[in-house]
Each structure stands twice: as structure tokens, then as C-alpha cells.
C-alpha positions as a LaTeX table, in Angstrom:
\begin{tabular}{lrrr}
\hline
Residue & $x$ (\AA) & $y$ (\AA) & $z$ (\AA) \\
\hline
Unk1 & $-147.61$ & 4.33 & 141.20 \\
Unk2 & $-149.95$ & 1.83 & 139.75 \\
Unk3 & $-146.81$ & $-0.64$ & 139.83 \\
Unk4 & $-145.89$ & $-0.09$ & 143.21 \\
Unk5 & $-149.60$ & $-0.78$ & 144.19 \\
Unk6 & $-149.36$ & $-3.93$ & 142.22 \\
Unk7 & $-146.77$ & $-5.16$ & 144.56 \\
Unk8 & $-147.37$ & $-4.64$ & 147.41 \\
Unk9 & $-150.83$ & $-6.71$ & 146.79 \\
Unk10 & $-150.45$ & $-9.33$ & 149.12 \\
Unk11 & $-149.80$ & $-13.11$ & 147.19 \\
Unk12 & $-153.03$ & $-14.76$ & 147.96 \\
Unk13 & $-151.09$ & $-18.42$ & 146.80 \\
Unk14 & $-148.61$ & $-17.51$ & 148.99 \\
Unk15 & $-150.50$ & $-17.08$ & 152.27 \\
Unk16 & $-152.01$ & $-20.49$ & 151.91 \\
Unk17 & $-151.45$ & $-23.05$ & 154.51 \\
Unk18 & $-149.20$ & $-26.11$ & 153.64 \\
Unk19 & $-152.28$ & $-28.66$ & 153.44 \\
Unk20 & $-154.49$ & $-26.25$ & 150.84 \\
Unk21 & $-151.40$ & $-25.97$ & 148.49 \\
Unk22 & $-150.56$ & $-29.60$ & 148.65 \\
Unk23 & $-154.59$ & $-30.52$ & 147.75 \\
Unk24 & $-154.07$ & $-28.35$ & 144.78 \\
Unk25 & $-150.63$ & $-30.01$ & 143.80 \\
Unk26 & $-152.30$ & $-33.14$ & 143.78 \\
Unk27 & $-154.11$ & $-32.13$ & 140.83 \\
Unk28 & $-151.22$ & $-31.64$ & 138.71 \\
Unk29 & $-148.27$ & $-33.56$ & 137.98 \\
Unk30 & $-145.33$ & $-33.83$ & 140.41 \\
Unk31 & $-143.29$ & $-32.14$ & 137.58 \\
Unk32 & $-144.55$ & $-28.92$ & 137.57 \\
Unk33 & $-145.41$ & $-29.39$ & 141.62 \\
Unk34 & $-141.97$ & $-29.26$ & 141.54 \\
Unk35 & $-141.54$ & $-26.19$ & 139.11 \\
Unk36 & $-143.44$ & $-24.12$ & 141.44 \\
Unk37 & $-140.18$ & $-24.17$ & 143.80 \\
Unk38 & $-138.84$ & $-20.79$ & 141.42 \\
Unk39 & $-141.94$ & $-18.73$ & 142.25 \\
Unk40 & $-140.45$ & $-17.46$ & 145.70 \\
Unk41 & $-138.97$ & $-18.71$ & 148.73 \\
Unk42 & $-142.55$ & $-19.81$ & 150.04 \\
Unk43 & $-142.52$ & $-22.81$ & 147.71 \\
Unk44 & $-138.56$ & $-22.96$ & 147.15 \\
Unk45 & $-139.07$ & $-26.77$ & 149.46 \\
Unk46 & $-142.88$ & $-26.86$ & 149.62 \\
Unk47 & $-142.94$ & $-29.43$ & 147.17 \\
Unk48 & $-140.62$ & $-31.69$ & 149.30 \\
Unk49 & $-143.11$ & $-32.97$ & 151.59 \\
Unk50 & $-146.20$ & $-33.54$ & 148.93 \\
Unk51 & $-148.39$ & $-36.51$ & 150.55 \\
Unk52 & $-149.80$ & $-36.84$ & 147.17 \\
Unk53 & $-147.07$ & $-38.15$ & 144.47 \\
Unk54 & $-148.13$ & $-38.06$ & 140.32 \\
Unk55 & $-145.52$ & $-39.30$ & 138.19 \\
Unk56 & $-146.47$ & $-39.47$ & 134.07 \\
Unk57 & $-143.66$ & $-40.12$ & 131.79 \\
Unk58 & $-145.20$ & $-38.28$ & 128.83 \\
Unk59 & $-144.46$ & $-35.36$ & 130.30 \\
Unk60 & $-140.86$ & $-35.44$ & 129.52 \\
Unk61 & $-139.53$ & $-35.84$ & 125.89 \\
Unk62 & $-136.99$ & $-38.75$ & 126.33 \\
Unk63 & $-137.50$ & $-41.39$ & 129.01 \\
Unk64 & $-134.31$ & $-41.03$ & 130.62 \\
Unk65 & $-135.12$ & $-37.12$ & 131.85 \\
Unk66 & $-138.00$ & $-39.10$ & 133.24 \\
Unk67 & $-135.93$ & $-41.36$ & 134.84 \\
Unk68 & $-133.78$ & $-38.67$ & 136.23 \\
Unk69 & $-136.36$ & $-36.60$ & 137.19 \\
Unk70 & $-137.79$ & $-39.65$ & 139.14 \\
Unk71 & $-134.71$ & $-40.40$ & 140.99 \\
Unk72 & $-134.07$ & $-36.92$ & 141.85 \\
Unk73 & $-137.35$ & $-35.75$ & 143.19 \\
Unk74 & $-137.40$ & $-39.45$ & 145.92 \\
Unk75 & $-133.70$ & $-38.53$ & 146.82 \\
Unk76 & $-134.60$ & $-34.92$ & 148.09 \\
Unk77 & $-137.85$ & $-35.24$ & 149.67 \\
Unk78 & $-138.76$ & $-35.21$ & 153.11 \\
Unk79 & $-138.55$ & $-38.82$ & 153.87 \\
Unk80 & $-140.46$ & $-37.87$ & 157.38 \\
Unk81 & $-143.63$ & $-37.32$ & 155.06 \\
Unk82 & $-145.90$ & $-39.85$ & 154.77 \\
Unk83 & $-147.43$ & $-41.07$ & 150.95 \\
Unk84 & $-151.17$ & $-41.02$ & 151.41 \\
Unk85 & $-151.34$ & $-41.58$ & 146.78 \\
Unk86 & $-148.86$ & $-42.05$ & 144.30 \\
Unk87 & $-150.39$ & $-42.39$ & 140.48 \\
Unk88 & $-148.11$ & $-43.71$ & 137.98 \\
Unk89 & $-148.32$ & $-44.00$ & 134.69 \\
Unk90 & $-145.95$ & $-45.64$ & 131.57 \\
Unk91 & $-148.31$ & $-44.65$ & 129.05 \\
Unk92 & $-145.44$ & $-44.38$ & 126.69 \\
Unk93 & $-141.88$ & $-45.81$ & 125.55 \\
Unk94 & $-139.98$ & $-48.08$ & 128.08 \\
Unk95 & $-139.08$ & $-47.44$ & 132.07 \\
Unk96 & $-136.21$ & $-48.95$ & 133.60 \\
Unk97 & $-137.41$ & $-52.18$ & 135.75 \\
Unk98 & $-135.22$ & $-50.41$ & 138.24 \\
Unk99 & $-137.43$ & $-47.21$ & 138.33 \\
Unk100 & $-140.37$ & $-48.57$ & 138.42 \\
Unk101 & $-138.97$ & $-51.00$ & 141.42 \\
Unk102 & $-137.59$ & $-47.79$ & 143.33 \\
Unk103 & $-141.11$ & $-45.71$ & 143.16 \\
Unk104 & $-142.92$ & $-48.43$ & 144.05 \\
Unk105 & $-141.00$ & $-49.24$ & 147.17 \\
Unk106 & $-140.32$ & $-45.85$ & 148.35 \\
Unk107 & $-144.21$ & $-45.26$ & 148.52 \\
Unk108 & $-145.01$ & $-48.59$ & 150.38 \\
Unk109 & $-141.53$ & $-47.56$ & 152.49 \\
Unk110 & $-143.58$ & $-44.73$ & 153.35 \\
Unk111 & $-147.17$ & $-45.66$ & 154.64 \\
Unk112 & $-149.04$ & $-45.54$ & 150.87 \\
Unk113 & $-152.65$ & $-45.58$ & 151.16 \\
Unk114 & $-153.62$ & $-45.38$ & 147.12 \\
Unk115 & $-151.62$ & $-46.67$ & 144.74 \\
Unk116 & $-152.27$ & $-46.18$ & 140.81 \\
Unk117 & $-150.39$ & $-48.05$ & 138.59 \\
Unk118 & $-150.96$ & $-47.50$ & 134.56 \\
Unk119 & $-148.13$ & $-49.50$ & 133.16 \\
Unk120 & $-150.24$ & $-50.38$ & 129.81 \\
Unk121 & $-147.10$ & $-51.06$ & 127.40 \\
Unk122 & $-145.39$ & $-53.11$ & 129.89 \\
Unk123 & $-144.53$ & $-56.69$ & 129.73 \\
Unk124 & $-143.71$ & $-57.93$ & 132.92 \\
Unk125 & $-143.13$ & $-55.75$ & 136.22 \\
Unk126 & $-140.13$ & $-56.69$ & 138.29 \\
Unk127 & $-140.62$ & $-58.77$ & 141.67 \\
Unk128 & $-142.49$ & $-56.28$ & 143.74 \\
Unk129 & $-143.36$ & $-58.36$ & 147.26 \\
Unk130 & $-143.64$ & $-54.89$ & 148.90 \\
Unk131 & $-147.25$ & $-53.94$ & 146.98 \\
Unk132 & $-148.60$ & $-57.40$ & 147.56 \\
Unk133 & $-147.54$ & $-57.28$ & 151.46 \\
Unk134 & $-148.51$ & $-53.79$ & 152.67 \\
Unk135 & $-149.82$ & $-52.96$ & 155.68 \\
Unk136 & $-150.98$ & $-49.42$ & 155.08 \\
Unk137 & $-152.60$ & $-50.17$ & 151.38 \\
Unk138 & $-156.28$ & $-49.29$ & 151.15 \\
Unk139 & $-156.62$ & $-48.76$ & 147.49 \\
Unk140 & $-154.89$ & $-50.45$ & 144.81 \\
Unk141 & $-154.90$ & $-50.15$ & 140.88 \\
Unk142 & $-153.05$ & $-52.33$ & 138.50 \\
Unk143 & $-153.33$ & $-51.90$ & 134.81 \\
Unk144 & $-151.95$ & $-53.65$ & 132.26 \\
Unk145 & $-153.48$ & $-53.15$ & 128.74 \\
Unk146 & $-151.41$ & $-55.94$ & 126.52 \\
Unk147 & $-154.19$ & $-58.46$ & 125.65 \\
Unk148 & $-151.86$ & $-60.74$ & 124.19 \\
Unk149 & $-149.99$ & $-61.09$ & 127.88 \\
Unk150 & $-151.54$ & $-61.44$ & 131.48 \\
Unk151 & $-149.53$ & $-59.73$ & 134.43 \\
Unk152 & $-149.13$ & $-62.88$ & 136.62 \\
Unk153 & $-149.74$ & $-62.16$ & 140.28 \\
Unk154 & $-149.01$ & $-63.90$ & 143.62 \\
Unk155 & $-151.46$ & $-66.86$ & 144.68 \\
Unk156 & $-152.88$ & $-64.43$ & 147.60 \\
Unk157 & $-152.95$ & $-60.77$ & 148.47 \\
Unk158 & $-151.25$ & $-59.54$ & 152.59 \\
Unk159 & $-152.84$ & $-56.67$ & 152.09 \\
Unk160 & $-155.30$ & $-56.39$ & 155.90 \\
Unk161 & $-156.46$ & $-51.98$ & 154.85 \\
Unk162 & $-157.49$ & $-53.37$ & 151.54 \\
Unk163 & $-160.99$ & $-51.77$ & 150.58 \\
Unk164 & $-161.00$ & $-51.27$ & 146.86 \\
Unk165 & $-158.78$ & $-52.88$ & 144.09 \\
Unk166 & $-159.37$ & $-52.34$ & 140.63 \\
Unk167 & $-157.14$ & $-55.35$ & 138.40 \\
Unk168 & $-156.73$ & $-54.58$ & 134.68 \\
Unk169 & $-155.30$ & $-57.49$ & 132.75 \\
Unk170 & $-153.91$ & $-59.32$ & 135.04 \\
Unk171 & $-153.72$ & $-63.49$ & 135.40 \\
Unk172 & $-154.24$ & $-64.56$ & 138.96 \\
Unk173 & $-155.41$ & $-67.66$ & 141.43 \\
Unk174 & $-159.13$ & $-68.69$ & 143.10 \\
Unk175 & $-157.15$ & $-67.77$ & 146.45 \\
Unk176 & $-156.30$ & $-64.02$ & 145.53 \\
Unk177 & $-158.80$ & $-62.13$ & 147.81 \\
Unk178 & $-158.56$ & $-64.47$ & 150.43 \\
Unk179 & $-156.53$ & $-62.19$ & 152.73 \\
Unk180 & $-158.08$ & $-59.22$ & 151.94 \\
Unk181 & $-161.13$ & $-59.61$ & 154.62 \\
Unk182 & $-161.70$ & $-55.57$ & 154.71 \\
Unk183 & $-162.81$ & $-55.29$ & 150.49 \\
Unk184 & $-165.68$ & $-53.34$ & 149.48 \\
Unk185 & $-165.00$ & $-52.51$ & 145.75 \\
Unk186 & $-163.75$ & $-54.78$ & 143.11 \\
Unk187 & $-163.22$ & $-54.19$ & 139.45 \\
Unk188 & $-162.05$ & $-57.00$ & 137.65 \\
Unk189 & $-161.25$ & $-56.01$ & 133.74 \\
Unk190 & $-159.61$ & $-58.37$ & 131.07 \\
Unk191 & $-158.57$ & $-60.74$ & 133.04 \\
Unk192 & $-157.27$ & $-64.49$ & 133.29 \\
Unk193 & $-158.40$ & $-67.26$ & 135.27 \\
Unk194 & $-156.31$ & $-70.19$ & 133.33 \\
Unk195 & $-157.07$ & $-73.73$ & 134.87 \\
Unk196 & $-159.73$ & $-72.68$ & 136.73 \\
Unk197 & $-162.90$ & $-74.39$ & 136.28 \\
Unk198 & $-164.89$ & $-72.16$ & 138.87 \\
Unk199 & $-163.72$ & $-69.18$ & 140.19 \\
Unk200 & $-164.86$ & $-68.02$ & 143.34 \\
Unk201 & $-165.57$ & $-64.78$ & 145.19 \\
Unk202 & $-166.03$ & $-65.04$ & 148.66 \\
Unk203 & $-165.95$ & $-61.42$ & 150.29 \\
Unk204 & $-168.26$ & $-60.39$ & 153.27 \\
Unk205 & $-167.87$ & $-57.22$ & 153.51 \\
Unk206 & $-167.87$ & $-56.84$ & 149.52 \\
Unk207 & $-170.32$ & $-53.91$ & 148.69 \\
Unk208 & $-169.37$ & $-52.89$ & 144.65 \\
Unk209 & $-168.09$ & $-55.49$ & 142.10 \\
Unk210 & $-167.92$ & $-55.14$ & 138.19 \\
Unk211 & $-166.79$ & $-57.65$ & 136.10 \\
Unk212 & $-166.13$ & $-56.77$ & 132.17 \\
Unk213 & $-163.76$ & $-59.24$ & 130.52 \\
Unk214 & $-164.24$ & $-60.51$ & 126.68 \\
Unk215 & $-161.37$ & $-63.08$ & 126.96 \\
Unk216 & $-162.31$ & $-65.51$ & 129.82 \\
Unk217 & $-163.10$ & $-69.14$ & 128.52 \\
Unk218 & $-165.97$ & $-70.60$ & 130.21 \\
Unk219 & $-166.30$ & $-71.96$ & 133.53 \\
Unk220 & $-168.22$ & $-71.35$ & 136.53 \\
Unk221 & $-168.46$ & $-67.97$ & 138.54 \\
Unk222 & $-169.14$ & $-68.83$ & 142.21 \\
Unk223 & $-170.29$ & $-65.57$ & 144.19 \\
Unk224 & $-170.54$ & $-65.49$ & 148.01 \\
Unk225 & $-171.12$ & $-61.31$ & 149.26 \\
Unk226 & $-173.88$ & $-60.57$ & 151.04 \\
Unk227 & $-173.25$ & $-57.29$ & 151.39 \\
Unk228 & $-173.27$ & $-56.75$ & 147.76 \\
Unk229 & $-175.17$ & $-53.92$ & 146.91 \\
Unk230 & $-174.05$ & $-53.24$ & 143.36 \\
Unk231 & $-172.99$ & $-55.45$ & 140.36 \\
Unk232 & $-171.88$ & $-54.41$ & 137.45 \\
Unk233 & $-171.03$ & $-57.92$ & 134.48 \\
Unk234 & $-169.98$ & $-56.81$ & 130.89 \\
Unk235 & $-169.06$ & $-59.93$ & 128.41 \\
Unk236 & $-169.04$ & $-62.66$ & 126.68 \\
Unk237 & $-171.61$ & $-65.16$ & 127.82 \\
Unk238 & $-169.29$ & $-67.50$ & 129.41 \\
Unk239 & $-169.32$ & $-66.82$ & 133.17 \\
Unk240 & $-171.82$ & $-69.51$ & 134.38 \\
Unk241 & $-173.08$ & $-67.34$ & 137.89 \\
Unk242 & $-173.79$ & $-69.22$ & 140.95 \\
Unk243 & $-174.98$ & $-66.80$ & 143.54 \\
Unk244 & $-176.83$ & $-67.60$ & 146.40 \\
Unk245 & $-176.17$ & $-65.85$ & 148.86 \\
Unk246 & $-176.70$ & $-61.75$ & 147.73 \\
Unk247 & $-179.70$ & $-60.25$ & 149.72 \\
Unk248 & $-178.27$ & $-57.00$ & 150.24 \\
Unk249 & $-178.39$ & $-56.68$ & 146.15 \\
Unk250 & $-179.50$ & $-53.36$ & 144.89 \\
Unk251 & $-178.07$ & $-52.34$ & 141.46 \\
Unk252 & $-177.53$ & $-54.79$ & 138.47 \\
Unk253 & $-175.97$ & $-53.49$ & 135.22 \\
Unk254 & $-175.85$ & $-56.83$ & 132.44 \\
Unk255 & $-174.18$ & $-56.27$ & 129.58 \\
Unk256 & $-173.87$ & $-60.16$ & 127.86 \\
Unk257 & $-172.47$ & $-59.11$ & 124.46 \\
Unk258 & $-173.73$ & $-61.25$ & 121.74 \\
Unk259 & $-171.61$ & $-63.64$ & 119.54 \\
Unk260 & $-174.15$ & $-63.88$ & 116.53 \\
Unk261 & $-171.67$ & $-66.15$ & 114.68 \\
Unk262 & $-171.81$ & $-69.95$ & 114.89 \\
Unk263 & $-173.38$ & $-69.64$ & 118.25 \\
Unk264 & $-175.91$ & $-72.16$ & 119.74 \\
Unk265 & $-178.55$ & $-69.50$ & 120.51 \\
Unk266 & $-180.43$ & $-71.32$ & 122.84 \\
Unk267 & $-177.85$ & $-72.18$ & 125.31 \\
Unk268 & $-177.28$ & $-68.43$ & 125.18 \\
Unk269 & $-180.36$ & $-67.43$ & 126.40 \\
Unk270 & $-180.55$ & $-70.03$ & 128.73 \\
Unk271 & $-176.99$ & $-68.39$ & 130.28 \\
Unk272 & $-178.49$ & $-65.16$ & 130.66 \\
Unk273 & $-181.71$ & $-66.76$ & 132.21 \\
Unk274 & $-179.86$ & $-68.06$ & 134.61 \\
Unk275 & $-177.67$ & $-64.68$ & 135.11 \\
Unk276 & $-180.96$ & $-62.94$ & 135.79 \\
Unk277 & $-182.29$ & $-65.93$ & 138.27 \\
Unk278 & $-178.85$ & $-65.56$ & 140.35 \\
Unk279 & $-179.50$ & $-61.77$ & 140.65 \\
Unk280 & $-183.50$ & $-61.66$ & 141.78 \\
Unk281 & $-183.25$ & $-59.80$ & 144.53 \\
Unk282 & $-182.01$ & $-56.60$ & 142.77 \\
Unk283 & $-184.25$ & $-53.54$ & 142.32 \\
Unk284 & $-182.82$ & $-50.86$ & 140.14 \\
Unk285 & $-181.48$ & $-53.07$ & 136.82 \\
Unk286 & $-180.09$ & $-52.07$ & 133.83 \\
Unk287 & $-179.99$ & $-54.02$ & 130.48 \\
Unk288 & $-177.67$ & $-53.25$ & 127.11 \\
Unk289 & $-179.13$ & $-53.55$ & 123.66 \\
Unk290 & $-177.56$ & $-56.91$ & 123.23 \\
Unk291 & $-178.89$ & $-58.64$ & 126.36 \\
Unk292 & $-182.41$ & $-57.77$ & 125.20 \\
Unk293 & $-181.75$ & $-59.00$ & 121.39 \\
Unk294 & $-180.19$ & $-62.60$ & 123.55 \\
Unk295 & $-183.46$ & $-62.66$ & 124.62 \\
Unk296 & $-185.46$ & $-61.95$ & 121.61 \\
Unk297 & $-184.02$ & $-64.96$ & 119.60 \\
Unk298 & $-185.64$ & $-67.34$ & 120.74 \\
Unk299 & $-189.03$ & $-66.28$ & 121.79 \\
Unk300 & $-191.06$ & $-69.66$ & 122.72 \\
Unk301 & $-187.69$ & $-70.61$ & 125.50 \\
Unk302 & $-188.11$ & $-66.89$ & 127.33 \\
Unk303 & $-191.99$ & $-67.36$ & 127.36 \\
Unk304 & $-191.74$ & $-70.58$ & 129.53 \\
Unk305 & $-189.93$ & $-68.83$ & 132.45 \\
Unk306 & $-190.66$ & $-67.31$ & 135.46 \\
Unk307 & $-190.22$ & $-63.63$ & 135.86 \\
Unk308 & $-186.80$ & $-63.44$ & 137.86 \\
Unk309 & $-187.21$ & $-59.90$ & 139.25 \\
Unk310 & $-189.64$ & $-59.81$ & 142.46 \\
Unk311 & $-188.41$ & $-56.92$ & 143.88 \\
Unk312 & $-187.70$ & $-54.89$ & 140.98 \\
Unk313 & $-187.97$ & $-50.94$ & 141.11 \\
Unk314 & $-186.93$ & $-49.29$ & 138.35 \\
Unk315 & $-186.14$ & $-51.34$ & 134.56 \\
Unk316 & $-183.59$ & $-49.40$ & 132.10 \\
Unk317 & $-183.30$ & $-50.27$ & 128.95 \\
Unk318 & $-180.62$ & $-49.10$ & 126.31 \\
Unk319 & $-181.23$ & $-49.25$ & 122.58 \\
Unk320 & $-178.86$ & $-48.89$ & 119.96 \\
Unk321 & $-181.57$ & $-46.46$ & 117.48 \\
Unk322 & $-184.26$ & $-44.45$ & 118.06 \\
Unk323 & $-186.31$ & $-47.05$ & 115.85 \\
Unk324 & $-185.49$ & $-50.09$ & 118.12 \\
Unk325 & $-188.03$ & $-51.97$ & 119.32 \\
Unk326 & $-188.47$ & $-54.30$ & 122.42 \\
Unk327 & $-190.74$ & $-57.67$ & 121.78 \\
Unk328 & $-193.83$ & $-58.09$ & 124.12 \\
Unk329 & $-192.65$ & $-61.27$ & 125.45 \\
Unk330 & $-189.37$ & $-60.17$ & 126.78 \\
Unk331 & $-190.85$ & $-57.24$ & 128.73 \\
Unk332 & $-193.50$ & $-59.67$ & 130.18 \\
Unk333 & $-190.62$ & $-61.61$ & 131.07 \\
Unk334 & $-189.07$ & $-59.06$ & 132.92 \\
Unk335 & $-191.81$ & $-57.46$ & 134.63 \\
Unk336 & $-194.17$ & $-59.81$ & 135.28 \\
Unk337 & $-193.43$ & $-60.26$ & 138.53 \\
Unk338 & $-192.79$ & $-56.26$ & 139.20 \\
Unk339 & $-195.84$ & $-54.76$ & 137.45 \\
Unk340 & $-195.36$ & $-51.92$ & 139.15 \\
Unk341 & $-191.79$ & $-51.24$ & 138.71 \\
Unk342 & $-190.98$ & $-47.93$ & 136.24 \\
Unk343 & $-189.72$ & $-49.24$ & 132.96 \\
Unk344 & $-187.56$ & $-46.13$ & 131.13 \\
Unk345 & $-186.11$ & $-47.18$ & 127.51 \\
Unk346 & $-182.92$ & $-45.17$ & 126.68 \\
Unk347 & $-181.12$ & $-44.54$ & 123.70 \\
Unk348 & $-177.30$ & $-45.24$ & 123.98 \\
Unk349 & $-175.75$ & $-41.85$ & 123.49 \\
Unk350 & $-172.90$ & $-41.60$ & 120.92 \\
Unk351 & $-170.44$ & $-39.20$ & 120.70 \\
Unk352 & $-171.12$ & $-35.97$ & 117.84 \\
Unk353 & $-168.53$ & $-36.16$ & 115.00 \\
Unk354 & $-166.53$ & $-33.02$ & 115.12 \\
\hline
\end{tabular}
């Protein structure tokens, strides 16, 4: 009896619409999406028109089930259905230049808004015009984790939807962006600007931009958004910032590492002097441990400046100890010309050893 009660309890999954199920497929890898198909009739082709398309090759033991998989699951679904995100990632062993081509064109084929690409171990990608020439692309993420090689990409970017791109390792031309007049976030990591002198970013509807690379030689960073609201620079000391024209700046997290080795330590300071003097107008900032020890070196050169933050709100301030302290003359520096800006002095959390 208690069995029989048991089934006829209606299938809560079941009675779903379409659109709920697919949100919660897009949590999960296409492969078991796909599994679901033996549960009962409901989702025997549900999986077949999935807007929302996750393909991660360590999920499958040898790379040619992957492969197969792959081919099998764009040969039998609904080609009617549109792409709105396909993630894909080669964390592991070596994909077919083929496969890789066939994904990738099937989803800009079909209307792709956000495209994720994690292809870490790869050395080159085959010729892809589709990605760089899509009308329907809004989001784009390229990631290529091989220090030792630089994705090279076309001189400029067709892509008119573009609003956020995120480039991981990736070698590319002054010109790049020049197309993409609809951009609002851009996250630039590890990448290569070879025979550039100054590199420019001219973007006016550009709202979010972080910049972490430890590899870039030095040469002149030219930034034009003013609609900028939020800037996030992590590296080497190298980027010589020339920004005039951000007075919608809000949020400022600097992050200058320091080279402590045969380094002229004056022209250091002097780099991130002029860092802060390009970004005045911001009002919440945030500072790393080794940005405030940059400015500690050389006391009697920080003293002689003017207070670059006029407008400043709030002042963070991450230590590396509990025991770190912060010399009187750079916080003068800093808030001199905010006295009444909040000043909170963090320690940087590290992760508990198990």
C-alpha cells in the first residue's frame, strides 16, 4: 500500500515547464543534461533544445569519448534553438582543432550571446573568423594560461553586442576594441602588447576595467573612458598611466607589486605617484601591502607631493601581518586632502591549513 502511494505521488521535476528545467541544466554539465533523457519520456528530448550549452572534457576518461560525445550531442539537437551560452573548457589532454572549430561555429551559427572559452593547455586555436565577427556576441571569454605563448588575435574585434570581454593571455593590437563601441567591462589578464610603445584604451561607454598582467615590458598606458566607474590595476610597475579624461571614476583597487631586487626605488615611487595623480577623482580606493611599502622607501620623495585624492571616501588598506605598520608620512600623503574620508586597515586573509 505504502508503495502504491509512493507512485502515484505526482513527479514534481516532471511537471516543470521547459524554461525552469533548462535554468537548472545550465548548472550542470551538458553530459549529464543529457543523461537525464533515461528518467522518463518527459526528458527523453528535453535536453535537445538546451539554450545553455557546458561542455568540460574532464568529464570523460579519454578525449576521444569527449570528442564523440561532442559531435553527437550538435548533430541531434534542435538546430531551431537558439545558443544564448556555451562554456568550454580543455582543462585537460589535447582536443582535436576540428572540435574545437565545430563547437565554436555551431554556437555563433546559432545566435550565441556568452561565450566561455578555457582552453588553458592549448597552443594555438584554429582560424576562428566566426567569434571575432559575430553579430549576436555580448559576452566573450578567452583564456589561455601558457605564459610561455600569447594567443595572437586579429588587429580589430566586428563584434557591434559586445559589452564585456574578459582576455586571458592573449597577444593583440592598439586597434582591438576599436569596433566594439557598446563595451562596458574589460578584463585584461597576462597579456601582450609587443611593439607597442603606448597602448591605448579608448571606450566611451567603458564602465569596469581591470588590468593584472606581470609580463608586460614598459611603455605607456593611454586611458580615454569617461564613464569609468571602476578600475581595478594589479602588476609590475611598468604601465606608465595617462588618464585624463575619467570623471565618472568611483572605485580604484592598486596593486603595484614590488620588485625589491636591483630596482631603482625612486623611479618606482615616482610610477605609482603618478598612478595615483591619473586616478584623483576616485572615492572608494583600495591599496595592497606592497603599494604602501613602494611608498615607504623613500620617505623624503612622498613627503614633497600633493595629496592626489580630493574626493576620497573611504581608504582600505591591506597588510600582510597583524604587526604591520603604516608610516605617518604615507597616510598624510594619502589623506591630506580627504581628512574626512574613513581610513579601515585590513589584514589580507589567508587560507587555514587543513
Amino acid at each position: 500500500a505504502i508503495l502504491e502511494e509512493e507512485r502515484e505521488q505526482p513527479d514534481r521535476l516532471s511537471n516543470l515547464p521547459d524554461s525552469l528545467i533548462h535554468h537548472i541544466f545550465s548548472f550542470i554539465d551538458t553530459k549529464y543534461a543529457v543523461q537525464t533523457c533515461v528518467l522518463s519520456t518527459r526528458f527523453k528530448n528535453l535536453w535537445t533544445s538546451l539554450p545553455n550549452l557546458n561542455f568540460d572534457c574532464y568529464r570523460f576518461r579519454k578525449m576521444r569519448m569527449f570528442s564523440k560525445f561532442l559531435s553527437k550531442v550538435l548533430s541531434r539537437r534542435d538546430s531551431s534553438t537558439t545558443v544564448s551560452t556555451l562554456n568550454f573548457s580543455r582543462s585537460c589532454g589535447t582536443v582535436e582543432p576540428w572540435v574545437m572549430k565545430r563547437i565554436i561555429n555551431y554556437a555563433i551559427q546559432h545566435n550565441v550571446q556568452r561565450l566561455n572559452m578555457d582552453v588553458s593547455s592549448c597552443r594555438q586555436l584554429p582560424s576562428l573568423p566566426l567569434i571575432f565577427n559575430s553579430k549576436s556576441l555580448t559576452n566573450l571569454k578567452l583564456v589561455f594560461c601558457d605564459t610561455d605563448f600569447f594567443q595572437n588575435l586579429p588587429n580589430s574585434l566586428n563584434l557591434p553586442a559586445l559589452t564585456t570581454l574578459h582576455l586571458e593571455g592573449v597577444s593583440f593590437s592598439n586597434e582591438l576594441f576599436s569596433n566594439c563601441l557598446n563595451l562596458k567591462n574589460l578584463i585584461l589578464i597576462d597579456f601582450s602588447i609587443e611593439g607597442l610603445d603606448v597602448f591605448s584604451i579608448f571606450s566611451p561607454q567603458l564602465v569596469n576595467l581591470t588590468i593584472s598582467s606581470h609580463l608586460m615590458r614598459k611603455c605607456k598606458f593611454v586611458l580615454d573612458a569617461p564613464n569609468l566607474s571602476s578600475f581595478q590595476l594589479h602588476g609590475f610597475p611598468n604601465l606608465e598611466l595617462s588618464a585624463d579624461n575619467l570623471p565618472s571614476l568611483q572605485t580604484v583597487e592598486v596593486n603595484i607589486l614590488h620588485p625589491r631586487a636591483n630596482e631603482n626605488n625612486e623611479m618606482i615611487v615616482l610610477a605609482v605617484i603618478n598612478v595615483f595623480q591619473q586616478l584623483r577623482n576616485a572615492k572608494l580606493v583600495t591599496l595592497y601591502a606592497d603599494v604602501i611599502e613602494i611608498l615607504s622607501v623613500v620617505p623624503s620623495l612622498v613627503e614633497h607631493q600633493p595629496s592626489p585624492f580630493a574626493n576620497l571616501k573611504s581608504l582600505k588598506l591591506r597588510v600582510r601581518s597583524a604587526t604591520s605598520t603604516i608610516p605617518d608620512h604615507v597616510m598624510t600623503y594619502l589623506l591630506s586632502s580627504s581628512p574626512s574620508a574613513a581610513a579601515v586597515v585590513e589584514l589580507k586573509r589567508t587560507t587555514p591549513s587543513s
